[in-house]
VOLUM-493923 format. One line per field, with one value per residue (C-alpha): chain; residue number from 1; x, y, z; residue in one letter. Coordinates in Angstrom, 1 decimal. Each point is the difference from the previous one (the first is absolute). Example, Ala and Ser with C-alpha at 12.3 -4.5 7.8 and 13.67 -1.06 7.14 Angstrom:
unit (A; A)
pos (1; 2)
px (12.3; 1.4)
py (-4.5; 3.4)
pz (7.8; -0.7)
code (A; S)
***
This chain:
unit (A; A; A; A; A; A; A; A; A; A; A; A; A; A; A; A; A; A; A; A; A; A; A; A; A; A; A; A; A; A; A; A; A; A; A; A; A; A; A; A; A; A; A; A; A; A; A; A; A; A; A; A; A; A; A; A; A; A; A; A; A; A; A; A; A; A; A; A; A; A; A; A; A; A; A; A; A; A; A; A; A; A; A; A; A; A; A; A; A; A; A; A; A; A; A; A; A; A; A; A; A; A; A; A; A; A; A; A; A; A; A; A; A; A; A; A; A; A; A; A; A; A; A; A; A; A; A; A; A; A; A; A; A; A; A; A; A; A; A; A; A; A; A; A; A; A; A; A; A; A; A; A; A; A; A; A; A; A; A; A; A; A; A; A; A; A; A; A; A; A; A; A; A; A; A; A; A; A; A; A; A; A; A; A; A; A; A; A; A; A; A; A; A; A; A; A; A; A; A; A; A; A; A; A; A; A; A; A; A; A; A; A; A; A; A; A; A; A; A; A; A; A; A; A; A; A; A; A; A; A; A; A; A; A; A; A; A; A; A; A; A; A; A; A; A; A; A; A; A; A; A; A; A; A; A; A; A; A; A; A; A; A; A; A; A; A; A; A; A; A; A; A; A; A; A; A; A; A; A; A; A; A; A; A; A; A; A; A; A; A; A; A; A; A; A; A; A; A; A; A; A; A; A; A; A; A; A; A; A; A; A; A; A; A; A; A; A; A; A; A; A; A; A; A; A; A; A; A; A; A; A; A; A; A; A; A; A; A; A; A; A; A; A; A; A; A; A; A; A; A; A; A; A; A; A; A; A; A; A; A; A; A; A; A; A; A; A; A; A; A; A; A; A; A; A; A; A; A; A; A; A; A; A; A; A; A; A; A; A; A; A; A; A; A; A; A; A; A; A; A; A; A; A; A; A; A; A; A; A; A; A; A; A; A; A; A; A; A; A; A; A; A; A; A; A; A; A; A; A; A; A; A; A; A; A; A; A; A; A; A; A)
pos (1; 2; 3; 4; 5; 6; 7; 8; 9; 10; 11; 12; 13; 14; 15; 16; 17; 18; 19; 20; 21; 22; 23; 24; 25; 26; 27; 28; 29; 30; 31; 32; 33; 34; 35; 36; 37; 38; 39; 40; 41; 42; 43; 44; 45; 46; 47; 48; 49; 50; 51; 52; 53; 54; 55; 56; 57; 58; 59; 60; 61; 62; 63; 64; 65; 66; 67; 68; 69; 70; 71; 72; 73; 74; 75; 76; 77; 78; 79; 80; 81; 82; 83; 84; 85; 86; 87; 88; 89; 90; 91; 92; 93; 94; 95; 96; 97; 98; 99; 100; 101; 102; 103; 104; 105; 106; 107; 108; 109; 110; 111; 112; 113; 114; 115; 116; 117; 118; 119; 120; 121; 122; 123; 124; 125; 126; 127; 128; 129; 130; 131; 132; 133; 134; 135; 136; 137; 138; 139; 140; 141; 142; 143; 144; 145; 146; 147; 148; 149; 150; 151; 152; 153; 154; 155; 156; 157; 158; 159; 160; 161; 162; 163; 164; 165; 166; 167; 168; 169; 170; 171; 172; 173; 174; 175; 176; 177; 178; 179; 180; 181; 182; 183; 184; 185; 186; 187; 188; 189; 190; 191; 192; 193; 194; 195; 196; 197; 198; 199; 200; 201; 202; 203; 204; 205; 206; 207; 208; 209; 210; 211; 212; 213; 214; 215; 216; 217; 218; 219; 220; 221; 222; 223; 224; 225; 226; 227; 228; 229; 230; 231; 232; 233; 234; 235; 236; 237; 238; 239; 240; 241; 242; 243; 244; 245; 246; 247; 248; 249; 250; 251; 252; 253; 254; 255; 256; 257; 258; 259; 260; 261; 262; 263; 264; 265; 266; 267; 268; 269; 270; 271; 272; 273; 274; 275; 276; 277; 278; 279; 280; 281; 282; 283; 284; 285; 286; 287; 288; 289; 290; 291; 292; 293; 294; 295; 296; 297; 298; 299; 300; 301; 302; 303; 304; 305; 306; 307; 308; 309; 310; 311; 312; 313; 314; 315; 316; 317; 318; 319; 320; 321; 322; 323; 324; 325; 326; 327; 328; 329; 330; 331; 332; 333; 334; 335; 336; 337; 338; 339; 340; 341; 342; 343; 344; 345; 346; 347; 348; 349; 350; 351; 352; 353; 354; 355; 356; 357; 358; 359; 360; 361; 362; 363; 364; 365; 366; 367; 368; 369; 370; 371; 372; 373; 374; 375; 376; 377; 378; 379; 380; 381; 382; 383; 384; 385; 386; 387; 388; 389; 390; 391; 392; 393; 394; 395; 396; 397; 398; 399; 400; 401; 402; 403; 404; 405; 406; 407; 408; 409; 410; 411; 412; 413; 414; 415; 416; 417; 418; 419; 420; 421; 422; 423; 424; 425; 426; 427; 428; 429; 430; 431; 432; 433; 434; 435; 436; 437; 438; 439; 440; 441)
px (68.1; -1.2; -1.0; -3.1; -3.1; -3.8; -1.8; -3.4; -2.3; -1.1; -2.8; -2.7; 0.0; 2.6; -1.9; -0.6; 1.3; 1.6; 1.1; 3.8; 1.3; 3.0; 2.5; 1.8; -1.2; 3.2; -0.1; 0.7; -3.5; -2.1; 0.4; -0.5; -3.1; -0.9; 0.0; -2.2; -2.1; -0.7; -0.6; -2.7; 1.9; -1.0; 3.3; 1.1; 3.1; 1.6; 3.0; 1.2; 0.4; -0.6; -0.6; 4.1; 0.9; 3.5; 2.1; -3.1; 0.4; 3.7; 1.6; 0.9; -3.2; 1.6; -1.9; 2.5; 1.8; 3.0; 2.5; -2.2; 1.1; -1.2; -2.5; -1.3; -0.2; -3.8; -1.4; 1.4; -1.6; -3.4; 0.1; 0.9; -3.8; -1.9; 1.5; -1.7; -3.2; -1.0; 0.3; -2.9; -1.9; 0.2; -0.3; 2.6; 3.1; 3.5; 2.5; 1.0; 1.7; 1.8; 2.6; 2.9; 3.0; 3.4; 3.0; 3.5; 3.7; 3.6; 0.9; 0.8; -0.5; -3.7; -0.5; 1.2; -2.5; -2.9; 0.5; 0.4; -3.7; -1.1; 1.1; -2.0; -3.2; 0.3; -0.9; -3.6; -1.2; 1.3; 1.4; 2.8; 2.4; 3.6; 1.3; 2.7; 2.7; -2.0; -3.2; 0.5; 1.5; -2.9; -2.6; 1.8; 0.2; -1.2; 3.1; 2.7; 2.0; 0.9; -0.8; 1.9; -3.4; -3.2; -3.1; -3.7; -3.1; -2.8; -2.9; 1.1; -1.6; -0.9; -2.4; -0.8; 0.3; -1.4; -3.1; -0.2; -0.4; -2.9; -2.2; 0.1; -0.6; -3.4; -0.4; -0.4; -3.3; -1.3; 0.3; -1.5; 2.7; 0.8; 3.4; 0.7; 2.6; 1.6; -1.3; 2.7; 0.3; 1.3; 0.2; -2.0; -2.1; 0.4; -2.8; 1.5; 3.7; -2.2; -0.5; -3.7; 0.0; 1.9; 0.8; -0.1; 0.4; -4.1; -1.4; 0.8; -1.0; -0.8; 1.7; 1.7; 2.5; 2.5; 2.7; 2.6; 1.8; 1.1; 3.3; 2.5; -2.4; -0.2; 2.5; -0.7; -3.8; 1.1; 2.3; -3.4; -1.3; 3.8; 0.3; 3.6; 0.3; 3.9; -1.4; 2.5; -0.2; 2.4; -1.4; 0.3; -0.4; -1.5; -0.8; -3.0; 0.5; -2.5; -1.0; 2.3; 2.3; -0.7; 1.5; 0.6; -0.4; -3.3; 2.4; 3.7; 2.5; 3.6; 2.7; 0.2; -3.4; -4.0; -3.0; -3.6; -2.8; -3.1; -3.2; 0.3; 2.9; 2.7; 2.2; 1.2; 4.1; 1.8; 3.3; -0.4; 0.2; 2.1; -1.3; 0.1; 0.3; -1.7; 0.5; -2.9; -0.5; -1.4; 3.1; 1.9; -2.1; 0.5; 3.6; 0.9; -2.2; 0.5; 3.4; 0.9; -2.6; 1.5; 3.4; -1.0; -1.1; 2.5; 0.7; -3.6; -0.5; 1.1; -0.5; -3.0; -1.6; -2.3; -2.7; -1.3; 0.0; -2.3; -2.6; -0.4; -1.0; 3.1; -1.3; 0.7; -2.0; -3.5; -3.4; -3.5; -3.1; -2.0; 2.8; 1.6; 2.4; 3.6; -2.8; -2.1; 2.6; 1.8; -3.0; 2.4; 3.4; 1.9; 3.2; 2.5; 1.4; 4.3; 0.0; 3.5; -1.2; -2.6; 2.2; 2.2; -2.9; -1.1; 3.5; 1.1; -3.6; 0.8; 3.7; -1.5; -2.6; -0.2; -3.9; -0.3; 2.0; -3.5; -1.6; -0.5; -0.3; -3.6; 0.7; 2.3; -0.7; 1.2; -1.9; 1.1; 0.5; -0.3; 1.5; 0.5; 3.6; 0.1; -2.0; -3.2; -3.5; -1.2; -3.9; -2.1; -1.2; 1.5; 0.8; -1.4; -3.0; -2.4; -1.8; 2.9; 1.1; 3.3; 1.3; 2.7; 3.7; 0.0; 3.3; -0.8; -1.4; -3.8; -1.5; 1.0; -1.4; -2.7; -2.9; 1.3; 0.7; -3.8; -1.8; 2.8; -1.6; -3.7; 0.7; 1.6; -2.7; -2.6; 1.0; 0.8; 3.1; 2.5; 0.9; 3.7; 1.4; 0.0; 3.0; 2.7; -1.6; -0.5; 0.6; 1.6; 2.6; 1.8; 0.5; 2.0; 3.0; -0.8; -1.3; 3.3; -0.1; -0.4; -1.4; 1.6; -1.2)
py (28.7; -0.4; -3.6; -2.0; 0.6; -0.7; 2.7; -0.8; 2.3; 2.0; -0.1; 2.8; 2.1; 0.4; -1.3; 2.8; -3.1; -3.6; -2.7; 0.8; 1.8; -1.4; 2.7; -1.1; -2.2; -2.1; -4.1; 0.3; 2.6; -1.7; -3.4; 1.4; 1.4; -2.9; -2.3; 2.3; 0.6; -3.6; -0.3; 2.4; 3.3; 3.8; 0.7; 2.6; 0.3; 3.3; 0.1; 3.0; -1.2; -3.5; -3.5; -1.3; 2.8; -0.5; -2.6; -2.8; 0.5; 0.7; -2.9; -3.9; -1.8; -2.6; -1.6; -1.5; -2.0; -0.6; 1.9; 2.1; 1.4; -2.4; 3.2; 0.1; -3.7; -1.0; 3.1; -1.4; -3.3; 1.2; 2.3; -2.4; -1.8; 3.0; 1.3; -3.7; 1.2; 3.3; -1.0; -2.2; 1.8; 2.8; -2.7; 2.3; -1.0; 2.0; -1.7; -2.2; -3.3; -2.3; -0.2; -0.4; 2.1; -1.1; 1.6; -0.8; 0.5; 0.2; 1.5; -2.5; 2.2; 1.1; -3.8; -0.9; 3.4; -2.0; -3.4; 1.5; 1.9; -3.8; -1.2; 2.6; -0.7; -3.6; 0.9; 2.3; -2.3; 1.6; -2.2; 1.5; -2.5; 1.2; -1.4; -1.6; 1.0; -2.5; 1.1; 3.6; -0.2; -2.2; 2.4; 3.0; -1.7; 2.7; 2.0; -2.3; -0.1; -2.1; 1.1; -0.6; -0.6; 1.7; -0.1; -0.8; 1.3; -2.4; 1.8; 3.3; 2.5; 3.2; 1.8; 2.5; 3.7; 2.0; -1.8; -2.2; 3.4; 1.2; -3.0; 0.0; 3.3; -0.7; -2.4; 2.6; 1.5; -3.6; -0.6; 3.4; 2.2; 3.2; 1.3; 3.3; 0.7; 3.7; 0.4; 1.2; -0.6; 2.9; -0.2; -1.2; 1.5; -0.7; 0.2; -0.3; -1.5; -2.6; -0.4; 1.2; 0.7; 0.1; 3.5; -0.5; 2.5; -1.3; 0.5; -1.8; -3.5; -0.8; -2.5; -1.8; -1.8; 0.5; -2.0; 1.8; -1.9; 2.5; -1.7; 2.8; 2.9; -1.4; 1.4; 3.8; -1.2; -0.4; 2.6; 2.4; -1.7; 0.2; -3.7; -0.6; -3.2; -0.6; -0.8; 0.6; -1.1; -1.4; 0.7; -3.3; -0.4; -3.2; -0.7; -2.0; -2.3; -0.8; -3.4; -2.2; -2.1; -3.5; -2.8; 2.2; -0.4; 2.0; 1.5; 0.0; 1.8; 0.4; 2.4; 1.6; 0.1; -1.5; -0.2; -0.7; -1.4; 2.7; -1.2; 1.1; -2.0; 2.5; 0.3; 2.3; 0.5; 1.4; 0.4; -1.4; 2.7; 3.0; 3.5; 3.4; 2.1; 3.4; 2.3; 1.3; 2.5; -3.6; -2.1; 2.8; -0.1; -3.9; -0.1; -1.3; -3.2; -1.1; 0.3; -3.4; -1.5; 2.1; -1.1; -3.7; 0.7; 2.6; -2.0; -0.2; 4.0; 2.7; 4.1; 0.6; 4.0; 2.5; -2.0; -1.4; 3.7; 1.2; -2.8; 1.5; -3.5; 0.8; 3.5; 1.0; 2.8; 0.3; 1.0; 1.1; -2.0; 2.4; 0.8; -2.5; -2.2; -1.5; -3.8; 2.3; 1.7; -3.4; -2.3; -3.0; -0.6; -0.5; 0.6; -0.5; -2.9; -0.5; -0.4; -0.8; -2.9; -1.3; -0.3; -2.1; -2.4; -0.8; -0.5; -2.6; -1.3; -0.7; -1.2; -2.4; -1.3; 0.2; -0.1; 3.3; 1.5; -1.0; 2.7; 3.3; 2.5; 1.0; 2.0; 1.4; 1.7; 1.0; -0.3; 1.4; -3.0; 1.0; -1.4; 0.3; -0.5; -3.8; -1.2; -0.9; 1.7; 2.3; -1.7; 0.9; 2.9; 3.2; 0.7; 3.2; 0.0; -2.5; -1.4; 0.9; -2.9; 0.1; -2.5; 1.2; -0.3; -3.6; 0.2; -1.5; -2.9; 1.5; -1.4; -3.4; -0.1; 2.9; -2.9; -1.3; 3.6; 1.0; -2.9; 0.9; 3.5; -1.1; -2.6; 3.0; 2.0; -2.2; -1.9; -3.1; -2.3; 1.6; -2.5; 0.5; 1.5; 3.6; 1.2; -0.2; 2.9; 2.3; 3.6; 1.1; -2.5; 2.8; 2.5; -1.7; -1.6; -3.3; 1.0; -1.2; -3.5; -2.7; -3.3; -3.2; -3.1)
pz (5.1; 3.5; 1.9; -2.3; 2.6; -0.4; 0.5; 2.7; 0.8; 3.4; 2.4; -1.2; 3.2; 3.2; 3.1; 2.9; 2.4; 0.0; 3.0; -1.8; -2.5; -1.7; -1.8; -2.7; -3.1; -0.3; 0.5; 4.0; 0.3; -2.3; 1.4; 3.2; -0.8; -1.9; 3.0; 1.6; -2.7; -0.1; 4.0; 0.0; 1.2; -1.7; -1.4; -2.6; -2.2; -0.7; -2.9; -0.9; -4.0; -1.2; 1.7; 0.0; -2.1; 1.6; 1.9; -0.4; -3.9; -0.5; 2.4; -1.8; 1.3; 2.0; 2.8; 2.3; 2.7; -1.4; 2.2; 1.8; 3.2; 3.1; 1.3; -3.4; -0.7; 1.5; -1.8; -3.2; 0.6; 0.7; -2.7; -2.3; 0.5; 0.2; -3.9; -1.0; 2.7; -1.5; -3.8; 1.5; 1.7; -3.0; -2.3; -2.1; -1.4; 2.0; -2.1; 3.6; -1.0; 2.1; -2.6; 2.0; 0.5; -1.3; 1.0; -1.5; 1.1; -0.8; 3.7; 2.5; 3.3; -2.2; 0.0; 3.4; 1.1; -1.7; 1.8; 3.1; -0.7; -1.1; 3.7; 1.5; -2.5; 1.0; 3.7; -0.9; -2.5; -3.4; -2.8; -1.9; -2.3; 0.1; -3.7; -0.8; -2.7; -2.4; 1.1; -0.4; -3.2; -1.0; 0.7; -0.6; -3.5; -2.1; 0.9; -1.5; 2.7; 2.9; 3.4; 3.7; 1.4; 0.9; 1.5; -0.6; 2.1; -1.6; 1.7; -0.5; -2.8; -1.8; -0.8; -2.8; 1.6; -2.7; 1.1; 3.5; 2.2; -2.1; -0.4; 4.2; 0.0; -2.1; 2.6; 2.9; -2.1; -0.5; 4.0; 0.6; 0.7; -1.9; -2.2; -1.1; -2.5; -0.1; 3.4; 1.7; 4.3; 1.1; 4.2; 2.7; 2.5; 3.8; 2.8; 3.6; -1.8; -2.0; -3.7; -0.8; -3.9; -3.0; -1.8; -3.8; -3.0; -0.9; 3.9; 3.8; 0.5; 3.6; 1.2; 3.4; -1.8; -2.6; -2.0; -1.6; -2.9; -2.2; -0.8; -0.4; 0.9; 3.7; 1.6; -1.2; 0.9; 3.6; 0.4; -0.3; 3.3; 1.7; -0.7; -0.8; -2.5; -1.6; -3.2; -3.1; -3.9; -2.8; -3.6; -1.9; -4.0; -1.8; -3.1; -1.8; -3.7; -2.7; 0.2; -2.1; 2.0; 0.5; 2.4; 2.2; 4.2; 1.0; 2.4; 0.7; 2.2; -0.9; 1.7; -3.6; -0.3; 0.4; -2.2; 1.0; -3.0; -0.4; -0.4; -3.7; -0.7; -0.1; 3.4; 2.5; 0.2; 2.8; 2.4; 2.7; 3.0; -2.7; 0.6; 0.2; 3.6; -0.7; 2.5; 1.9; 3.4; 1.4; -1.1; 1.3; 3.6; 0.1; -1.2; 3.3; -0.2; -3.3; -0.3; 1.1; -2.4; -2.7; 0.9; -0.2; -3.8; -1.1; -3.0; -1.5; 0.9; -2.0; 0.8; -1.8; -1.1; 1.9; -1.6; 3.4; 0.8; -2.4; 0.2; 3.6; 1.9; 2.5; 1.3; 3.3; -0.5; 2.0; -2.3; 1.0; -0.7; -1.4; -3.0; -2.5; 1.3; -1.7; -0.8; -2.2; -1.8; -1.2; 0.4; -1.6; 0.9; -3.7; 0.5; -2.9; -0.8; 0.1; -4.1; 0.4; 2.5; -2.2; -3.0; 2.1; 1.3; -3.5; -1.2; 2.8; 0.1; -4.1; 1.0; 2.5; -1.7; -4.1; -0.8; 1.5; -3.1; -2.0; 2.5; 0.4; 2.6; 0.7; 3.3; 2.2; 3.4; 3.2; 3.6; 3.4; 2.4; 3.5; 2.8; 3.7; 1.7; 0.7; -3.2; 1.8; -0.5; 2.8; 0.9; 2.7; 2.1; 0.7; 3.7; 1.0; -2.8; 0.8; -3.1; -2.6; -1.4; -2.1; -2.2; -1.9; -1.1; -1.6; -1.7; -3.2; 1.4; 0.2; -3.5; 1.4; 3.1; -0.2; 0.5; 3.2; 1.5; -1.4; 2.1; 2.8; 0.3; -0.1; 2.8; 2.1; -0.9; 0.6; 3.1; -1.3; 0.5; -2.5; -3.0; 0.7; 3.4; -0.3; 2.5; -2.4; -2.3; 2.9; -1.4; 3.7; -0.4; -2.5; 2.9; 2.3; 0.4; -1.6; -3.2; -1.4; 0.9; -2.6; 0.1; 0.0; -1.3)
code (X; X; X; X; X; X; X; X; X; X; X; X; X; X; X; X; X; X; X; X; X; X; X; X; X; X; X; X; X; X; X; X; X; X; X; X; X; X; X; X; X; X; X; X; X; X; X; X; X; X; X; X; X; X; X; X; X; X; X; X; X; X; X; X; X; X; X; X; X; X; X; X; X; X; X; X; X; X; X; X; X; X; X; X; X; X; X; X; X; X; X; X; X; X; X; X; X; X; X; X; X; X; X; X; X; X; X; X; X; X; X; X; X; X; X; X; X; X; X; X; X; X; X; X; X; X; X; X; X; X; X; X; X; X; X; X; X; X; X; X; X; X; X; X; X; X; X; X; X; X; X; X; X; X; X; X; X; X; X; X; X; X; X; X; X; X; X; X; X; X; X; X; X; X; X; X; X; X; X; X; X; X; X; X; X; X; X; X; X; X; X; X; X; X; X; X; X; X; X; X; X; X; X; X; X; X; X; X; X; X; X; X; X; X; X; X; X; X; X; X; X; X; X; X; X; X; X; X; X; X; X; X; X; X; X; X; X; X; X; X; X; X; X; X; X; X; X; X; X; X; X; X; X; X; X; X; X; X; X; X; X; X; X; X; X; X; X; X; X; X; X; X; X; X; X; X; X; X; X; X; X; X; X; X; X; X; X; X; X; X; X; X; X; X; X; X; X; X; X; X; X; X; X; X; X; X; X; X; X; X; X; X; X; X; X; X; X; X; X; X; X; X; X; X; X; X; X; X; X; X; X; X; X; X; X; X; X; X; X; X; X; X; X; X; X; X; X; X; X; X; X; X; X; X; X; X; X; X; X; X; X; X; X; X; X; X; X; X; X; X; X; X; X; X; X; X; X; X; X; X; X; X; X; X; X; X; X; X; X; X; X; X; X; X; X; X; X; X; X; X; X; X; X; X; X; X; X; X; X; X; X; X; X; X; X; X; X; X; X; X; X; X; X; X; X; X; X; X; X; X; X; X; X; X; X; X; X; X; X; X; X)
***
């Protein structure tokens, strides 16, 4: 039962040269070549399967501030008007509400954590309302429980991931650009240590300038041009229900666990950050790196199988371009989902909050979420290969704020002032001695 996704259809023909070429058809590469699409730039889309055939389709939907890490904070914001902007523009419906998001608490350092990250918002313009004890228990209502306190991000939202990544993808063709499904990109060519075209299983694209966001292909991508990105993944397992439930929030977080409405009424049930480590020759390159991040969450990570190993998105191995490479062999990452994990989502999702025992479960799943060593995407271009582009590593945060890094990208690309400031995304900031360091706010 893989992750519901429309299915859109593909440019007719592969152009013999574009102004960029964008690899990877998840939310962070089509928004980007949406936004240049819609500025008047030749771009083309490779994906190697489907349009958001994984992360974009398998995540929760949210589209938020709430708690975001202060680097991460003004990409959220922007992001959050361009989801309402390109339903607009398309004049297509991607499930995007400002619903809210409501999260609830029986932890007192959780809630102390959450007024602290209230202090902060006040300072960049963000509203937030840390509830009371009353409060929380009022709106966590359908529950039947009282509450310590939470908190409520009025502006915050979701949209619907089984369709918000396709309908902008549809909006690339209507701007002009071209998408190719089951196209995969397999390496770059270089003239005088410059990108000068794209090398795909269908033909070369010529091209100056590249963007690679292929989520948690990039870092095997790069290690073919000697670029050496710490890029590791965590396999995580949710679950969709039949529509069913009612008087429910249209999206709540609990430590036990959080549930986003579907645009078809049902929801989306999850454990917030639980998952499984599969060992891979890349986790086993980046040990190093992501140990302290894997420390800081031992208790939501368990040992997971050789599953990651078989999918093959962790090679260290080098391929030609003129033979099949590991993107065409597994053209969808669909990993299986932790069954025993998904059992226990629906059963404290049904312990938590009764209407869900009226449901049923209409999906389960598993996606790979990739990450880099302090949390925060990798954005901007490589040094050494002028005109590549990567953008990449979004730590399950990507769905969210895809839009913002999207028109991010174009502005770098086209010259104009960046929506958000770009420095804190730069990829080189991995390799050296202050990758580690995280943000205060």
């Amino acid at each position: 039962m893989p992750a519901p996704l429309i299915h859109i259809d593909s440019s007719p023909s592969l152009p013999r040269e574009a102004d960029v070429v964008v690899i990877g058809g998840g939310v962070v590469g089509v928004f980007t070549a949406y936004c240049l699409a819609r500025r008047g730039v030749s771009v083309a889309l490779l994906e190697k399967g489907r349009v958001a055939a994984e992360q974009s389709s398998r995540n929760w939907g949210w589209c938020r501030q709430q708690n975001r890490d202060a680097r991460e904070l003004p990409m959220a914001t922007r992001s959050l008007d361009l989801w309402e902007k390109v339903a607009q523009e398309t004049g297509e419906d991607t499930g995007f509400r400002r619903c809210g998001l409501l999260y609830l608490s029986q932890d007192e350092n959780e809630l102390a954590g959450w007024a602290k990250w209230r202090d902060f918002a006040r300072t960049v313009g963000v509203t937030t309302h840390v509830l009371s004890a009353e409060e929380a228990t009022e709106r966590g209502k359908a529950t039947g429980r009282k509450w310590k306190g939470g908190v409520f991000s009025p502006t915050d939202g979701t949209a619907d991931p089984s369709k918000a990544v396709p309908v902008a993808a549809r909006g690339i063709m209507a701007a002009g650009g071209t998408v190719h499904q089951n196209c995969a990109a397999r390496g770059l060519e270089l003239s005088a240590g410059r990108v000068s075209g794209v090398v795909t299983e269908a033909g070369t694209i010529r091209t100056t300038t590249v963007v690679m966001a292929g989520g948690a292909w990039a870092s095997s991508f790069c290690n073919q041009l000697g670029i050496r990105f710490p890029q590791a993944a965590v396999r995580q397992s949710i679950l969709s229900v039949a529509p069913g439930a009612n008087g429910l929030p249209d999206a709540l977080h609990t430590a036990r666990v959080s549930l986003t409405r579907r645009s078809n009424g049902g929801y989306a049930l999850a454990i917030s950050g639980r998952a499984r480590v599969d060992p891979t020759p890349q986790q086993l390159r980046f040990s190093r790196e992501f140990v302290p991040m894997f420390a800081r969450r031992w208790r939501s990570l368990a040992p997971g199988s050789f599953e990651g190993w078989r999918q093959g998105h962790e090679s260290l191995r080098k391929w030609v371009l003129d033979d099949v490479t590991p993107m065409e062999r597994n053209r969808i990452l669909d990993p299986k989902p932790d069954m025993r994990q998904i059992r226990l989502t629906y059963q404290r999702a049904c312990e938590l909050l009764p209407e869900f025992q009226r449901t049923a479960i209409s999906h389960a799943w598993a996606g790979y979420v990739d990450s880099t060593p302090d949390g925060i995407p990798a954005i901007g271009e490589v040094e050494g290969i002028p005109g590549f582009i990567l953008a990449a590593g979004f730590s399950g945060h990507g769905f969210g704020i895809g839009p913002g890094a999207g028109h991010m990208i174009a502005d770098i690309i086209t010259g104009s002032e960046p929506i958000v400031d770009p420095r804190p995304y730069r990829p080189e900031r991995l390799n050296s001695a202050a990758w580690g360091k995280v943000a205060e706010f």
